[in-house]
C-alpha positions in Angstrom: 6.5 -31.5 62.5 6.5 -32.1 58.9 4.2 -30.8 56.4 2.4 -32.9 53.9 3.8 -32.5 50.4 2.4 -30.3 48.1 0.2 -32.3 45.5 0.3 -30.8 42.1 -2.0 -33.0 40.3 -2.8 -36.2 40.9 0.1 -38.3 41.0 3.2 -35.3 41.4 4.7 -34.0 44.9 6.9 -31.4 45.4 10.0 -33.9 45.4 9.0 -35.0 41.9 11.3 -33.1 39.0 9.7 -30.7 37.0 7.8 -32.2 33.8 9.9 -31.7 30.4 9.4 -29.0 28.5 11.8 -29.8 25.9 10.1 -30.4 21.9 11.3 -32.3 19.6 12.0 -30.6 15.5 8.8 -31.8 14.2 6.5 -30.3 17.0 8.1 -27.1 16.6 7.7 -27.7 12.4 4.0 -28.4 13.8 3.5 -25.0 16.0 5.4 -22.8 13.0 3.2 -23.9 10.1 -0.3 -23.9 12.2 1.3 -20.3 13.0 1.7 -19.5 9.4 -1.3 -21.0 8.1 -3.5 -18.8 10.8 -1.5 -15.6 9.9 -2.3 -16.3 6.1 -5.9 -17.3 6.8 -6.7 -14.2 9.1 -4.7 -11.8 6.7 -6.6 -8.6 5.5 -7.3 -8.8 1.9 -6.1 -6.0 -0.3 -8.6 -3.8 -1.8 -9.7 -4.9 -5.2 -7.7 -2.6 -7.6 -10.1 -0.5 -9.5 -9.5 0.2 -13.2 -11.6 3.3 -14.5 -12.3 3.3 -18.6 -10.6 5.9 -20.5 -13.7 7.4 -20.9 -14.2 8.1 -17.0 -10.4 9.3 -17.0 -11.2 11.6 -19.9 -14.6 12.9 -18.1 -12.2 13.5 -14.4 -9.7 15.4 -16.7 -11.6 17.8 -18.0 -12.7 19.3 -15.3 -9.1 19.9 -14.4 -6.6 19.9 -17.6 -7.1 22.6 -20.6 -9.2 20.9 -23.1 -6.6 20.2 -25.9 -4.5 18.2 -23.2 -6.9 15.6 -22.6 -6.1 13.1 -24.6 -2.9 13.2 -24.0 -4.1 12.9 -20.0 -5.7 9.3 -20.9 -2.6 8.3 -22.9 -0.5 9.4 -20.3 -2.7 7.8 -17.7 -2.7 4.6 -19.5 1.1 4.4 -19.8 1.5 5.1 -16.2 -0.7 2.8 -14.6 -2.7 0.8 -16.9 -5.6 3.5 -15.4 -5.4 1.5 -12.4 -6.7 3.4 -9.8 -4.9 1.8 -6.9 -1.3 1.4 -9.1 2.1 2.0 -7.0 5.3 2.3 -8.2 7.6 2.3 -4.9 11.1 2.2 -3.9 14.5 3.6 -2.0 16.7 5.9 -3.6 20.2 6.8 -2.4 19.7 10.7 -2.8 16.2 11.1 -1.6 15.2 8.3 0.0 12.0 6.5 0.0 9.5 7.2 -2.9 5.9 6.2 -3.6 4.3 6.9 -6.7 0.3 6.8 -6.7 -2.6 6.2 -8.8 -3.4 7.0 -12.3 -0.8 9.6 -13.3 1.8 8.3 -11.0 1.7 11.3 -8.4 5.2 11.1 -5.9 3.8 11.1 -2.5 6.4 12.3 -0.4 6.9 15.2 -3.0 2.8 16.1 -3.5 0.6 15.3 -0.9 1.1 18.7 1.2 0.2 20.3 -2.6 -2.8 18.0 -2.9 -4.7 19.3 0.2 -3.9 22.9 -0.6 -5.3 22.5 -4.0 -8.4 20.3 -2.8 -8.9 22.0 0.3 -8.9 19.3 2.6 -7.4 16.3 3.8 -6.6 13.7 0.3 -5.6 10.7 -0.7 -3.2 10.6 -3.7 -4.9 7.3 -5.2 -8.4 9.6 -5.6 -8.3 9.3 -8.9 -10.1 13.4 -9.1 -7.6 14.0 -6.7 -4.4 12.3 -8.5 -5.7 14.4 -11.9 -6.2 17.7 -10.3 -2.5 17.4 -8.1 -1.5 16.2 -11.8 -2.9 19.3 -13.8 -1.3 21.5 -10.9 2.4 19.4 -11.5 1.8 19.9 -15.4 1.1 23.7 -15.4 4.6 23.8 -12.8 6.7 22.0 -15.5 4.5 20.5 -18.0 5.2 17.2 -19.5 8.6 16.5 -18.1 6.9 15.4 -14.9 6.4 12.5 -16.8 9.3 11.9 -18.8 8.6 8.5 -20.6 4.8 8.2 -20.7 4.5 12.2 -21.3 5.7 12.2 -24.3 4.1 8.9 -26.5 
């Protein structure tokens, strides 16, 4: 006895081939740039860089840096990152790999983040700009200015 064929729609049987599923260049050009357009639209934005006053750099410093070095502090903080709070300087080098330098004073990551929580007590983030100053005044009173070898000395 023999079966009725299988109807897969309304006008397709079992015997039929399979539909194509072969796209031409432009409906693939089509599917990327709806792709790209989706990823770029549903993208998070970055977080609005925050640039303090030298005033409010001089008021974090002072809780942290002896008072004659202040100054200096905002000069130096203003050279480094245009006292923008949210600054990174990042690369790769060949001898000690990655490097990420954060915040206002330009604090290495890699090198001072372990030293930041000790000194704060608790868990920090590097672009804190009370955090980046204090970690800074602790680098400084390890080594003083040449920590900062260019904008440490203008």
């Amino acid at each position: 006895m023999k079966h009725p064929p299988i109807v897969y729609g309304t006008h397709r049987t079992l015997d039929d081939p399979p539909p194509s599923t072969s796209y031409d260049l432009a409906s693939w050009a089509v599917v990327l740039i709806v792709t790209l357009l989706l990823a770029v639209a549903l993208a998070p934005t970055p977080a609005r860089a925050e640039t303090l006053t030298r005033d409010e750099v001089a008021e974090i410093a002072s809780h942290y840096w002896p008072a004659r070095e202040v100054p200096r502090v905002v000069r130096t903080a203003v050279c480094e990152s245009g006292l923008d709070t949210h600054a990174v300087s990042a690369g790769w080098d060949r001898v000690f790999g990655r490097y990420e330098y954060l915040s206002l004073m330009q604090v290495e990551k890699n090198l001072w983040q372990a030293h930041a929580d000790r000194i704060m007590g608790y868990p920090t983030d590097l672009r804190d700009p009370v955090v980046n100053i204090a970690v800074s005044a602790f680098i400084w009173s390890n080594g003083g200015w040449n920590h900062w070898p260019v904008c440490g000395f203008r």
